[in-house]
C-alpha positions as CSV (number, residue, x, y, z in Angstrom):
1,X,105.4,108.6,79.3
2,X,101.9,110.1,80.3
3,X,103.1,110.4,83.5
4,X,105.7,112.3,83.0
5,X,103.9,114.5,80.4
6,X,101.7,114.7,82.9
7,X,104.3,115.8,85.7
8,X,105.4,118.4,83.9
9,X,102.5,119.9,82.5
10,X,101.4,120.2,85.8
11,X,104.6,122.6,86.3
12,X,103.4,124.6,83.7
13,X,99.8,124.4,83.6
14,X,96.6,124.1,86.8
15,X,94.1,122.6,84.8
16,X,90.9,119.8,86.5
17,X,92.3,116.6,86.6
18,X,96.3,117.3,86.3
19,X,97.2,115.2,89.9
20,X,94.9,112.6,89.0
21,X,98.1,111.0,87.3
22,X,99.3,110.9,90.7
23,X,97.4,108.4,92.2
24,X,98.7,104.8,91.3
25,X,95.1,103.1,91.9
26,X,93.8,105.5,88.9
27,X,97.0,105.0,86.7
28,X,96.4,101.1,87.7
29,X,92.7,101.2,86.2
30,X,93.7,103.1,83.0
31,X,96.9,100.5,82.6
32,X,94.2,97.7,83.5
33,X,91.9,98.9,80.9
34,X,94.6,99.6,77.9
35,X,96.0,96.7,78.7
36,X,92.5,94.6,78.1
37,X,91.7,96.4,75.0
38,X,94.9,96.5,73.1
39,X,95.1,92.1,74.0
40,X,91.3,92.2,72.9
41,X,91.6,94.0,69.8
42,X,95.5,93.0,68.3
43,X,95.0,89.5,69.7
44,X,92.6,89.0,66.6
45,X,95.0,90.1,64.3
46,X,98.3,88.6,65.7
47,X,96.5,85.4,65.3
48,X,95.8,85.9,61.9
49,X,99.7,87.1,61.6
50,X,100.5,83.8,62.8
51,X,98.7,81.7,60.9
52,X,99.8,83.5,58.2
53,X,103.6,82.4,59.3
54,X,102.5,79.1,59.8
55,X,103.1,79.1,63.6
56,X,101.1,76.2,64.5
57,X,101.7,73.9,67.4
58,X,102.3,70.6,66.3
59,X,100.9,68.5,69.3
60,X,102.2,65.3,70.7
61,X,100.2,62.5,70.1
62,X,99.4,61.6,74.2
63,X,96.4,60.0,73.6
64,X,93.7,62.5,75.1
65,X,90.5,63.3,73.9
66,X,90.4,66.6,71.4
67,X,93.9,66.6,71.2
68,X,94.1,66.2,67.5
69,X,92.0,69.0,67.0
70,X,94.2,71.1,68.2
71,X,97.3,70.5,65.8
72,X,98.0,73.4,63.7
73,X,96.4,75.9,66.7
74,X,99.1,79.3,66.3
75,X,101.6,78.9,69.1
76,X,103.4,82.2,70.6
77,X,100.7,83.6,71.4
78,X,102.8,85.1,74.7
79,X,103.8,88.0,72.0
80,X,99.9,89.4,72.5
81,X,100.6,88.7,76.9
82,X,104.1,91.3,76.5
83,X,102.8,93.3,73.9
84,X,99.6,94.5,75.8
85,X,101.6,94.7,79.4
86,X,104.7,96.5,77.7
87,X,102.7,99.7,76.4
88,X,100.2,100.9,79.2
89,X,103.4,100.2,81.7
90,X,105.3,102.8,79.3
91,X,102.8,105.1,79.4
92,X,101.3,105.1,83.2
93,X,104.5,103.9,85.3
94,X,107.3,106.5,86.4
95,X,109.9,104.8,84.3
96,X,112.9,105.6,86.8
97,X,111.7,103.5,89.1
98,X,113.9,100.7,90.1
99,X,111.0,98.1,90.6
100,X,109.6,98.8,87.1
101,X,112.9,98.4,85.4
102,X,113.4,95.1,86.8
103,X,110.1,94.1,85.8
104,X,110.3,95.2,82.2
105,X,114.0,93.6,81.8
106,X,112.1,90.3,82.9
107,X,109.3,90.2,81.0
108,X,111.6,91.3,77.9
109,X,114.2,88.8,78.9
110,X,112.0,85.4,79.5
111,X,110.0,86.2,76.8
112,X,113.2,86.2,74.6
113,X,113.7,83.3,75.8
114,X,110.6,81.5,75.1
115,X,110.6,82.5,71.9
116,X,113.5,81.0,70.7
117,X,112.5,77.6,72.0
118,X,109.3,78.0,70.1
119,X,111.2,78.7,67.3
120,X,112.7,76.0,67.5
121,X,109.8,73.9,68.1
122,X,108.0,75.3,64.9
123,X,110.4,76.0,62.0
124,X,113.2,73.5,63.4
125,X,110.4,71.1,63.7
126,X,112.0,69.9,67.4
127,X,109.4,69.2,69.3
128,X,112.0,69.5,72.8
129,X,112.7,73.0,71.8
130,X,115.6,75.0,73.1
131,X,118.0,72.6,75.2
132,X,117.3,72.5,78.9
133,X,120.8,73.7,80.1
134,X,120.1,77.3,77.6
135,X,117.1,78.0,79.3
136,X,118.7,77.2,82.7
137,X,121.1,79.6,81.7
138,X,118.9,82.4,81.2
139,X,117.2,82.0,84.4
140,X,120.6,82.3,85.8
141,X,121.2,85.2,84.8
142,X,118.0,87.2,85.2
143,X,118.3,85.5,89.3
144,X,121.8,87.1,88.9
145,X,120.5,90.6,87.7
146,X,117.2,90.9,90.0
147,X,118.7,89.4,93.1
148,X,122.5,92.4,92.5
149,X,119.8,94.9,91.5
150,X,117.8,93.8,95.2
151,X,120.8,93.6,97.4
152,X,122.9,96.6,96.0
153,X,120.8,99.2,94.3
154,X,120.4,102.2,96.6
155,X,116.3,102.5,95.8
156,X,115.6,99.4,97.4
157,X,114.6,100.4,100.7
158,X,112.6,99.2,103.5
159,X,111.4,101.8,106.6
160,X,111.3,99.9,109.8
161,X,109.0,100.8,112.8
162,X,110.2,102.8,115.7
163,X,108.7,102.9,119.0
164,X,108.7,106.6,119.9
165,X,106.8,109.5,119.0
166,X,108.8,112.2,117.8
167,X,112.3,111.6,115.5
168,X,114.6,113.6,114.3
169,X,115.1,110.9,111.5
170,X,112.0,110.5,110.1
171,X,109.8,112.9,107.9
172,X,107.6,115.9,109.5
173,X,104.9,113.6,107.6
174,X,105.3,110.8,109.7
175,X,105.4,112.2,113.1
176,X,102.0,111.9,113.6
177,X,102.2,108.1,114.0
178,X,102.6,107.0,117.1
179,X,105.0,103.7,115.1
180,X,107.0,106.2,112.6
181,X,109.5,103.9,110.5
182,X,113.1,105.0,110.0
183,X,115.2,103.8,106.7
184,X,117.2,100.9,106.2
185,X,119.2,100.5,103.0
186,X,120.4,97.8,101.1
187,X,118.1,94.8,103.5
188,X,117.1,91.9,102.6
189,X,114.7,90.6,104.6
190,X,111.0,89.3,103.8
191,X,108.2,87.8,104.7
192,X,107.3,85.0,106.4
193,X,103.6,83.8,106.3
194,X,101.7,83.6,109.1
195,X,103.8,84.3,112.3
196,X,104.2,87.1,114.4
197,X,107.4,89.5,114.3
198,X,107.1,88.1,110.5
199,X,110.3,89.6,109.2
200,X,113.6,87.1,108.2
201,X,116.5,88.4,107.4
202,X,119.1,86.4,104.9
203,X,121.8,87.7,106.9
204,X,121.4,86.5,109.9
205,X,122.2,83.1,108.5
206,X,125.7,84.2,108.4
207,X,126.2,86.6,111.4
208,X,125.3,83.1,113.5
209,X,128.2,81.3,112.0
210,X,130.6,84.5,111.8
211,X,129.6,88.3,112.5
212,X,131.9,89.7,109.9
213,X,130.5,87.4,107.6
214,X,127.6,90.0,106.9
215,X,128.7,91.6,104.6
216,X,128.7,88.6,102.3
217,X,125.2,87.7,102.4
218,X,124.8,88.4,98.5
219,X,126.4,85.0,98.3
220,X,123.2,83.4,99.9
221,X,120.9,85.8,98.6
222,X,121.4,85.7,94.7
223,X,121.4,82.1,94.5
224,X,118.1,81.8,96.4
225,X,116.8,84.5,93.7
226,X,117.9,82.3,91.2
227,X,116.2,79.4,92.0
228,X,112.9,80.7,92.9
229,X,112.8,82.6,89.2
230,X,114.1,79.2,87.7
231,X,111.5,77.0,89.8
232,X,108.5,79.8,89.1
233,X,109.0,80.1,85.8
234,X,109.1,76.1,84.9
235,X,106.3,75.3,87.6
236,X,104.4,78.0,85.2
237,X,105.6,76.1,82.0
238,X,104.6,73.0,82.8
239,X,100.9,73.8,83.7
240,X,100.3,75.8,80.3
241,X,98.9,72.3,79.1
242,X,95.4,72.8,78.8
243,X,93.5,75.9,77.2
244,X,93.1,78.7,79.8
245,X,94.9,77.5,82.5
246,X,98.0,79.2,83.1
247,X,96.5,82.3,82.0
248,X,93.6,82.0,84.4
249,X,95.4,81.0,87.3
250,X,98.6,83.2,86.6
251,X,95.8,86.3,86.6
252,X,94.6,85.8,90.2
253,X,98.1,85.2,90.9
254,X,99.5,88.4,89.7
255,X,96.2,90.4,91.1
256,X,97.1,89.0,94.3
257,X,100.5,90.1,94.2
258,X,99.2,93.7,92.8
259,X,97.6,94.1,96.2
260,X,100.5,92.9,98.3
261,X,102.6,95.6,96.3
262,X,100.4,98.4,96.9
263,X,99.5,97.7,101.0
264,X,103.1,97.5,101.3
265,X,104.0,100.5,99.3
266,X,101.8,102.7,101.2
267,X,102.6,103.5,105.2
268,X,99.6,104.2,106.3
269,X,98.1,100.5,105.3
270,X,101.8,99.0,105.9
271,X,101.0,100.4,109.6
272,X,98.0,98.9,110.2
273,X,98.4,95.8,109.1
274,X,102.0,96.0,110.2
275,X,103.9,94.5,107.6
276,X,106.6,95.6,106.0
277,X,106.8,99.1,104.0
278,X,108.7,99.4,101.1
279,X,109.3,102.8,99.4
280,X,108.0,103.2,95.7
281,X,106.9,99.3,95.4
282,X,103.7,100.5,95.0
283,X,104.7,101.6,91.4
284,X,104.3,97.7,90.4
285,X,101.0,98.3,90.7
286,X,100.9,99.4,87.6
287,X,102.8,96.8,86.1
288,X,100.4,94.1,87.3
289,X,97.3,95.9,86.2
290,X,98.3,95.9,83.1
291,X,99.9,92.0,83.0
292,X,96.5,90.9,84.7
293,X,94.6,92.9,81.8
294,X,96.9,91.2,78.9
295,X,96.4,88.0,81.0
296,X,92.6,88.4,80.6
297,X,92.3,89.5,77.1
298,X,94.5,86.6,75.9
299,X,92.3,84.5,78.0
300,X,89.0,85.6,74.9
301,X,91.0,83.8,72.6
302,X,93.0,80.9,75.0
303,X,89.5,79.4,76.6
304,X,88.1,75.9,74.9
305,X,88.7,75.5,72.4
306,X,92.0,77.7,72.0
307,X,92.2,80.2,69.0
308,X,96.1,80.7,70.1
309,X,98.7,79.1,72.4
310,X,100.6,80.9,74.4
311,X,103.8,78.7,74.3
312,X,106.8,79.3,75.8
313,X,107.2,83.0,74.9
314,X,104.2,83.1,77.4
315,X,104.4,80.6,79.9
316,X,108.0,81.2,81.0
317,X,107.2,85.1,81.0
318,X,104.5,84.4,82.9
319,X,106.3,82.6,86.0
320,X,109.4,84.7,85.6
321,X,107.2,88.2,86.1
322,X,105.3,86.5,89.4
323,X,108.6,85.1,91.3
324,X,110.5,89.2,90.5
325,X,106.9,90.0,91.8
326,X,106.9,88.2,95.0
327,X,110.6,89.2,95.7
328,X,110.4,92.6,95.3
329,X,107.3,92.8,98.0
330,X,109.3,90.3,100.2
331,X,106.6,87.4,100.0
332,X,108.5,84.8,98.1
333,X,107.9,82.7,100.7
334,X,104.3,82.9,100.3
335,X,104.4,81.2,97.0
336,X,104.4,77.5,97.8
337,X,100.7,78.7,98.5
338,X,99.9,81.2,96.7
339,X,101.7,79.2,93.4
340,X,100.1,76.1,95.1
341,X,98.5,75.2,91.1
342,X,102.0,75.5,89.5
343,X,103.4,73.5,92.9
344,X,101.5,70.4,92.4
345,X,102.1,70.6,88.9
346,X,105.6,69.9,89.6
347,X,105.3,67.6,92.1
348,X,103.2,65.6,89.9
349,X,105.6,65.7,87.8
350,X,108.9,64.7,89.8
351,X,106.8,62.1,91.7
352,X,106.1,60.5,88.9
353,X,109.6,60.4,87.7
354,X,111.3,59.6,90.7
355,X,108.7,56.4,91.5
356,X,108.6,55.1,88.0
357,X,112.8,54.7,88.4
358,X,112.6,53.8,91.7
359,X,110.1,50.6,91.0
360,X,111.9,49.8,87.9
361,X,115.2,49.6,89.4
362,X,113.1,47.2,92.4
363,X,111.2,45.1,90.0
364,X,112.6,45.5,86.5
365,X,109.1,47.3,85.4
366,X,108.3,50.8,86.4
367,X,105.2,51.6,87.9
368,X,103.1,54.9,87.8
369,X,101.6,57.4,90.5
370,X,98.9,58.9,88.3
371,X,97.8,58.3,84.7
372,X,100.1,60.9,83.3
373,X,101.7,64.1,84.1
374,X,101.6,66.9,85.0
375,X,98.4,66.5,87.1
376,X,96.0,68.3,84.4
377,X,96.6,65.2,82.3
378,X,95.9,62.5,84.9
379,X,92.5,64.2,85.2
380,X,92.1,64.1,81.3
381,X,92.6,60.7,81.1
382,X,90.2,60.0,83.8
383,X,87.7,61.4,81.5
384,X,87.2,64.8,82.8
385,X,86.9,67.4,80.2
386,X,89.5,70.7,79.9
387,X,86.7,73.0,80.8
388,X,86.1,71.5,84.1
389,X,89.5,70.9,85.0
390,X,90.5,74.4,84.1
391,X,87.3,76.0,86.1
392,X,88.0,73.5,89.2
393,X,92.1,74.5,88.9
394,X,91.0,78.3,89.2
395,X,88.7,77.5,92.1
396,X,91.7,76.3,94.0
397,X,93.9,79.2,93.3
398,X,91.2,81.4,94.3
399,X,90.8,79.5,97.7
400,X,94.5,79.8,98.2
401,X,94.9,83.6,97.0
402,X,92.4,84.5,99.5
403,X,94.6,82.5,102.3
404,X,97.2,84.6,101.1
405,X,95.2,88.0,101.8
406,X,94.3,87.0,104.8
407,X,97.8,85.9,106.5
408,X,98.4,89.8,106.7
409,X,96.3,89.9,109.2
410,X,96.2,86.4,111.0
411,X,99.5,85.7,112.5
């Protein structure tokens, strides 16, 4: 909204500092900033709100060392994570844009989610929550939404390189780059990590079986949409088991993706490093400041020994926002490593499913990989303390987020 006050005031008025509201990497800082304070300051007192409602977590008894202490703890704490992004995104981001809509449905969307399934878990006393199959179904259709609004909406555009100087289909802007670009409607290509000519497009999985099947490649397309949100926003889920964690990780995660979004939104950095640009992406700059500064201020009150859980209003937000993320920059295929935390989370997780079934159906008694799982528990039982887990978990990502950085240049 300040934006746009902005915008037109500038229409009417030449006063210092009206076009500063035109630079995203100034509109990101402010977002960052309001973001911080306003999960910093209402954090206290949605906290106090909840344990007013009697929203406490009631822990299952696992067996690990101070997990008693935290029965009781206020769960949905995710309401401080969407409250703080929704507002500076409202005010800094150009609200027509196509990349901030589909950002704000999601975080709106999985965060309705979550909340009834800890509703459920709190007043319903259920400790499972909302059924598997419902949340499923909500995944399904956000992948449904984001991956139509991807494939058919006519502001998702890439501009591809061309190899000659001047073009009478490119901007006057442009022509003084020896690689202009040229527009492309409708594409959906992406990213793939570390290899040169790094561009894959879905369609091409059809054209080799049929040419005229190219038209169709929506059919491919939304389904992979749907399970990356689905698989993003559970891996996500399942490591918010310790204090800190998701939120730690998922903030170097999303500032990660932030930069992705605004090298690729800009030509002249897209150039260089010659990766794909995408028209207006760089507005979910904005979005991501702000979700990284919700993500740290919830982080005050989420660190050992938690004031507030985040639950699943929070945790399935959280992975839901990164996967629309990484798809609208092209780089889901980065996030096998750059979700790497929330990816051996799972695996811990099916491994240890699949083997204790497998050696029970060999030998009548079913055997275990690790202590327990997800991972973070096989470590707590080993005797490490949260703390340490948590601080060692956001080394990792930190080591793989820089990978991540630097496959735009190493191919």
């Amino acid at each position: 909204m300040i934006y746009h006050l902005f915008e037109y005031l500038k229409k009417i008025y030449n006063f210092p500092g009206i076009n500063l509201m035109q630079y995203i990497s100034f509109r990101a800082g402010i977002a960052l900033i309001l973001s911080l304070a306003i999960a910093l300051f209402y954090g206290k007192k949605t906290i106090r709100w909840l344990h007013k409602k009697q929203m406490g977590e009631c822990v299952r008894d696992l067996g690990l060392s101070g997990q008693k202490e935290k029965e009781g703890t206020p769960t949905m704490g995710g309401l401080i994570i969407i409250g703080a992004t929704l507002l500076p995104t409202v005010l800094f981001a150009r609200l027509g844009n196509v990349y901030i809509t589909m950002l704000i449905a999601t975080l709106l969307w999985m965060g309705f989610i979550g909340f009834i399934d800890d509703y459920i878990k709190v007043f319903r006393k259920k400790k499972d929550g909302l059924k598997g199959s419902f949340k499923l179904t909500g995944q399904v259709f956000l992948g449904i939404f984001i991956g139509a609004m991807m494939y058919f909406h006519p502001q998702v555009t890439i501009k591809e390189k061309i190899y000659h100087k001047e073009s009478s289909s490119v901007s006057v802007s442009l022509k003084s780059i020896p690689q202009q670009f040229s527009t492309e409607k409708y594409t959906i290509k992406t990213t793939v990590p570390f290899f040169k000519n790094n561009e894959f497009n879905y369609t091409e999985a059809l054209q080799r079986i049929d040419p005229n099947w190219s038209q169709y490649a929506w059919i491919i397309f939304i389904p992979i949409v749907i399970l990356i949100i689905a698989a993003v926003s559970n891996g996500a889920n399942l490591t918010d088991g310790i204090d800190g964690l998701v939120a730690g990780t998922s903030s170097i995660v999303v500032g990660t993706l932030a930069l992705l979004a605004w090298v690729s939104g800009n030509f002249i950095f897209s150039n260089y490093l010659n990766i794909m640009y995408i028209p207006e992406v760089g507005e979910m700059v904005i979005f991501s400041a702000s979700f990284v500064g919700a993500l740290i201020g919830f982080m005050w009150y989420n660190t050992y020994p938690a004031q507030v859980f985040m639950g699943d209003t929070g945790s399935l937000t959280i992975g839901g926002v990164i996967a629309v993320l990484a798809i609208a920059t092209r780089k889901e295929l980065m996030l096998p490593l750059l979700c790497g935390v929330f990816l051996i989370e799972n695996l811990s997780v099916i491994l240890q499913v699949v083997y204790f079934k497998y050696t029970k159906r060999k030998s009548g008694k079913g055997k275990r990989i690790f202590l327990m799982s997800p991972l973070h528990h096989h470590f707590q039982k080993k005797g490490y303390h949260e703390s340490k887990i948590v601080n060692r978990f956001l080394i990792i990502q930190i080591f793989l987020a820089v990978i991540i950085v630097i496959s735009l240049k190493v191919r």
